[in-house]
BAMAR-700842 format. One line per field, with one value per residue (C-alpha): x, y, z; residue in three letters; residue number from 1. Coordinates in Angstrom, 1 decimal, m for minus. Each point is the difference from the previous one (the first is absolute). Example, Ala and Ser with C-alpha at 12.3 -4.5 7.8 and 13.67 -1.06 7.14 Angstrom:
east	c(12.3:1.4)
north	c(m4.5:3.4)
up	c(7.8:m0.7)
res	c(ala:ser)
n	c(1:2)
//
This chain:
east	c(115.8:m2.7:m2.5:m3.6:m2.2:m2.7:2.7:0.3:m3.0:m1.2:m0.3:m4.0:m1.8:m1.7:m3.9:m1.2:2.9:0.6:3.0:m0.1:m0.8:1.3:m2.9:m2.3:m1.6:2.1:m1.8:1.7:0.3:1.7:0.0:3.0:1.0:m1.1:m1.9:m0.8:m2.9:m1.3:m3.0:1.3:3.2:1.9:1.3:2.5:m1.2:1.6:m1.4:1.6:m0.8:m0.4:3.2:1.7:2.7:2.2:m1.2:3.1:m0.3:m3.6:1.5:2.9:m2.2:m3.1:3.1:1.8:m3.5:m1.1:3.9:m0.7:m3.2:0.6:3.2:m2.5:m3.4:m1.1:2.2:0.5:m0.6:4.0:0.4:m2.3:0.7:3.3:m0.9:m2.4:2.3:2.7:m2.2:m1.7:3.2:0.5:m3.5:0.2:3.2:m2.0:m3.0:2.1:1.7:m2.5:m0.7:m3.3:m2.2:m0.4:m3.3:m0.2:2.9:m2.9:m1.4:m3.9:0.5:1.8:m2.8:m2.7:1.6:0.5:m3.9:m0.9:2.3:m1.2:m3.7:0.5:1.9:m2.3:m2.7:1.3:3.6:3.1:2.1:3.5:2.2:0.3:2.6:m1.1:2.9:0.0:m0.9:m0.9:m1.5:1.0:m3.0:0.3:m3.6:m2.5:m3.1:m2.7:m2.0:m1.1:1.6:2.1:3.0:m0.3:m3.3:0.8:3.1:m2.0:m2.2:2.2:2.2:m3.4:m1.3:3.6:1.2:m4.0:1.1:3.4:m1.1:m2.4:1.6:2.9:m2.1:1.6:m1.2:1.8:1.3:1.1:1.5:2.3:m1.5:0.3:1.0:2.4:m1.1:1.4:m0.8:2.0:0.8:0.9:0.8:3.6:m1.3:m2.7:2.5:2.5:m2.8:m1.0:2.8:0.6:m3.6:0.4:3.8:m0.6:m0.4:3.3:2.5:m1.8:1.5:m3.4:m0.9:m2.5:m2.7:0.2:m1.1:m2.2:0.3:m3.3:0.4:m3.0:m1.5:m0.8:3.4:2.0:m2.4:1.6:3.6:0.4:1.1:2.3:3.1:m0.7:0.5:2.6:1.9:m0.9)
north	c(86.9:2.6:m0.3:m0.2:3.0:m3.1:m1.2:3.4:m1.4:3.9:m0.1:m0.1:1.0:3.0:m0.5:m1.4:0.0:m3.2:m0.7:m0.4:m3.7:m1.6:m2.8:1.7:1.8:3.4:1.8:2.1:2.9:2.6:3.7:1.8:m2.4:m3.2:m0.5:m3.3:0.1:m2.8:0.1:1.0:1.1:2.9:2.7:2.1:3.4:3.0:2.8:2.8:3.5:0.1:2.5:m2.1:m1.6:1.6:m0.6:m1.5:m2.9:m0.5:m1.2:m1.8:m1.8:m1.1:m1.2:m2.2:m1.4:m0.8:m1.9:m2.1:m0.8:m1.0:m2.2:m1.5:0.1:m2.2:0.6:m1.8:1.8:0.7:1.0:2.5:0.7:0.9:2.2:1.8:0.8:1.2:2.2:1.2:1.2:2.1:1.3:0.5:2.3:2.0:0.5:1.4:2.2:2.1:0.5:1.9:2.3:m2.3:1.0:m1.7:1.8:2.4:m1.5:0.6:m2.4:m2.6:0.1:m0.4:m3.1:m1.5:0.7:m1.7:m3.0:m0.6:0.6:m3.4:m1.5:m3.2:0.7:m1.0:m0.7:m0.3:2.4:m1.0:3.2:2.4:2.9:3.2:2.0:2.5:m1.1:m3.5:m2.4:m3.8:m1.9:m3.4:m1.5:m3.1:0.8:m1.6:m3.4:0.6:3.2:0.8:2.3:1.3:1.8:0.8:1.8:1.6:1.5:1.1:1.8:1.4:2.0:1.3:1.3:1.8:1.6:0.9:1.4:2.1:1.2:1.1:1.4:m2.4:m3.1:m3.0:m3.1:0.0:m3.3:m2.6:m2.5:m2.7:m1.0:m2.2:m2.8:m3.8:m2.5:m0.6:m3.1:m0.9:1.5:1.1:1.7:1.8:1.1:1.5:1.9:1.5:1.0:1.5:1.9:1.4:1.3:1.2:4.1:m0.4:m1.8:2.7:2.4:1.5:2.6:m1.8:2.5:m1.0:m3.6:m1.8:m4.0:m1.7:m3.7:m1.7:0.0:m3.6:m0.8:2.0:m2.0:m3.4:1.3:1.7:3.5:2.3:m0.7:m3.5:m0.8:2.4:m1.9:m3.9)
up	c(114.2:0.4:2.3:m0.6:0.9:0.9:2.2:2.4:3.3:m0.2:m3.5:m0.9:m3.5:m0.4:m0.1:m3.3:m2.0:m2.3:m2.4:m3.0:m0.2:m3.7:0.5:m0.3:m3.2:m1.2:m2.3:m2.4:m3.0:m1.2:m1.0:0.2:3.2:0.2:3.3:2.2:1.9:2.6:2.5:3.8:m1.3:1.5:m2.5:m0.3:m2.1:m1.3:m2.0:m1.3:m1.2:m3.7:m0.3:2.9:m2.4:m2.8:m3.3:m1.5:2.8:m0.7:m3.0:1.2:2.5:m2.7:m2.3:2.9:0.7:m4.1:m0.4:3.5:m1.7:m3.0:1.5:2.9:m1.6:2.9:3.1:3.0:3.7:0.2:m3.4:0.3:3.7:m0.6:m3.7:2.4:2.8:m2.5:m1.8:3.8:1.1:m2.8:0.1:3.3:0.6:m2.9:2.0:3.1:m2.0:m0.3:m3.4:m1.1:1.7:3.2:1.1:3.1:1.2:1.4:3.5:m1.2:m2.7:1.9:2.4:m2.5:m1.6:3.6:0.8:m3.3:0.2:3.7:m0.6:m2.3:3.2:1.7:m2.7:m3.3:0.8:3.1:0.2:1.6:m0.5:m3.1:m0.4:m1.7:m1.6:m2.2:m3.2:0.9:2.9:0.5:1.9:1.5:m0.5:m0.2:m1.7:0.9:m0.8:m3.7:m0.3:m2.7:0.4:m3.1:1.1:3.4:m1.7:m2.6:2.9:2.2:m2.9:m1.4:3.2:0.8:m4.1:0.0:3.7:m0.9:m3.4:1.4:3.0:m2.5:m3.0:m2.1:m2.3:m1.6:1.0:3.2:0.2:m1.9:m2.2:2.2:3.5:0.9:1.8:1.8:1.7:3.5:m0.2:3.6:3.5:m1.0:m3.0:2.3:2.0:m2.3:m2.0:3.2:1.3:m3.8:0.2:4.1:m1.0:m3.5:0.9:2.0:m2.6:m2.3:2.3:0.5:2.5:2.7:m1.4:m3.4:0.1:2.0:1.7:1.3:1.8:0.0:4.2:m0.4:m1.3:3.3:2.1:m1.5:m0.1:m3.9:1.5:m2.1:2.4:0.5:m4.2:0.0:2.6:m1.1)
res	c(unk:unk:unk:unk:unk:unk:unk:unk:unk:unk:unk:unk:unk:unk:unk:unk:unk:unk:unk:unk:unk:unk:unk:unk:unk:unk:unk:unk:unk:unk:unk:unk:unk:unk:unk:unk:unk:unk:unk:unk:unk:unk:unk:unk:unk:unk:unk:unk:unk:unk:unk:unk:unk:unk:unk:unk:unk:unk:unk:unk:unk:unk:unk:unk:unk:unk:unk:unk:unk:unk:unk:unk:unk:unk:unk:unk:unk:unk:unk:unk:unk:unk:unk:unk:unk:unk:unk:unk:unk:unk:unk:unk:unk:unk:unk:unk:unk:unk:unk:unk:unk:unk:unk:unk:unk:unk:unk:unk:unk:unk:unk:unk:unk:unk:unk:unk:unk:unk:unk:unk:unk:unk:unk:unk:unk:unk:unk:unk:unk:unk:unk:unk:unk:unk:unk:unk:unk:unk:unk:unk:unk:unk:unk:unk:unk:unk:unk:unk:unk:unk:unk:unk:unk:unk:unk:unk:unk:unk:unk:unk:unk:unk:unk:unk:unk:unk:unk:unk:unk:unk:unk:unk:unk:unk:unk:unk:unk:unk:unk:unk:unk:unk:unk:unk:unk:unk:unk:unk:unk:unk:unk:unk:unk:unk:unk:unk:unk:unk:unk:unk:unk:unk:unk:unk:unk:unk:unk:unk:unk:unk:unk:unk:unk:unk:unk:unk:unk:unk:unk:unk:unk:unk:unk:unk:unk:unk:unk:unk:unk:unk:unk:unk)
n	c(1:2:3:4:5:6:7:8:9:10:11:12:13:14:15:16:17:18:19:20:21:22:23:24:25:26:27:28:29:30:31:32:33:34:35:36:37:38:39:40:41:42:43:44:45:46:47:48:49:50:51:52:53:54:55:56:57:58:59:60:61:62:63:64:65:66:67:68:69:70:71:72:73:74:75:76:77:78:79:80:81:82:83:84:85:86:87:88:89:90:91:92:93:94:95:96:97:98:99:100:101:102:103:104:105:106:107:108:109:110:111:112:113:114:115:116:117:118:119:120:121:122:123:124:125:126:127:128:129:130:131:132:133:134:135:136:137:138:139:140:141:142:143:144:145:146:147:148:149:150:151:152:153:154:155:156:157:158:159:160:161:162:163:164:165:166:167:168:169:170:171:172:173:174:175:176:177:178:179:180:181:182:183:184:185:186:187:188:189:190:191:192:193:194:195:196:197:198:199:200:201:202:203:204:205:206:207:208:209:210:211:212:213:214:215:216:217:218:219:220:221:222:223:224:225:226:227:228:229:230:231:232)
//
């Protein structure tokens, strides 16, 4: 039998974080994704370059998610659990292949998106770890007491696509539709996205200056280094 994470005596939370508690209210809707939202909760984000993922899968993807739909118009937390990590992994081994023009390849721009995500940090939201890669970023984060993720996204993807357009002398759409968001459920789940986030540049087989990591100070001090989920 596996043992429990909770079970290990040096084994402690990192500040803040709460599960996903099914108790509780879980508000919900839909665009292209459907999203679950509840107050506290700690989310899981991705956001993607609009030119990040082939066309053809775009397609493929939307389809997949309109048939699991209309088979589970109201799905349970494991249904959908499991549609979501089968369509992530897919999605995912996209995004590190590098597809599009990957404009955070360039350090400048990887450093502006870091200043803008951190200058949210202990104002609006908490900031675990995040990941930025080429042409996407994954964030662990809890926004704050009454506010929505939605908006804290929209802001932080605002400032960054007016930057990068500038800097570049280009305009359009610099990001995807939609990000993909979830709610971490429990401890385990914590631990496995961010061990996924803090080693995503090198299963991408990225060079060190092509991506960057950032662990939260707070979250060292309690024990959530890189190495240590790496190793648990």
């Amino acid at each position: 039998m596996q043992r429990a994470i909770e079970d290990d005596p040096f084994f402690r939370l990192p500040p803040g974080f709460q599960p996903l508690d099914l108790d509780r209210e879980v508000q919900t809707y839909q665009r292209f994704l459907p999203h679950w939202r509840q107050e506290g909760g700690t989310y899981f984000v991705t956001a993607r370059q609009a030119d990040a993922l082939p066309p053809g899968l775009l397609r493929q993807l939307r389809a997949e998610r309109n048939a699991f739909l209309r088979e589970h118009p109201t799905p349970t937390a494991a249904e959908w659990n499991s549609f979501q990590q089968r369509q992530s992994q897919v999605t995912e081994g996209a995004l590190d292949g590098g597809y599009g023009t990957c404009v955070f390849r360039d350090v400048k721009r990887r450093e502006f998106l870091q200043e803008t995500l951190l200058r949210h940090q202990g104002v609006d939201c908490d900031i675990g770890c995040f990941a930025l890669m080429p042409n996407h970023w994954h964030v662990l984060l809890r926004p704050g007491s009454g506010v929505g993720l939605e908006d804290l996204l929209r802001r932080v993807k605002g400032r960054v696509a007016w930057w990068v357009n500038r800097s570049m002398g280009r305009d359009g759409a610099l990001w995807g539709q939609e990000s993909y968001d979830r709610l971490i459920r429990d401890a385990r789940h914590l631990i496995n996205v961010m061990r996924y986030i803090v080693l995503n540049g090198r299963q991408a087989g990225l060079a060190d200056s092509e991506y960057t990591v950032w662990v939260s100070p707070e979250w060292e001090q309690a024990g959530w280094t890189a190495e240590a989920v790496i190793q648990w």
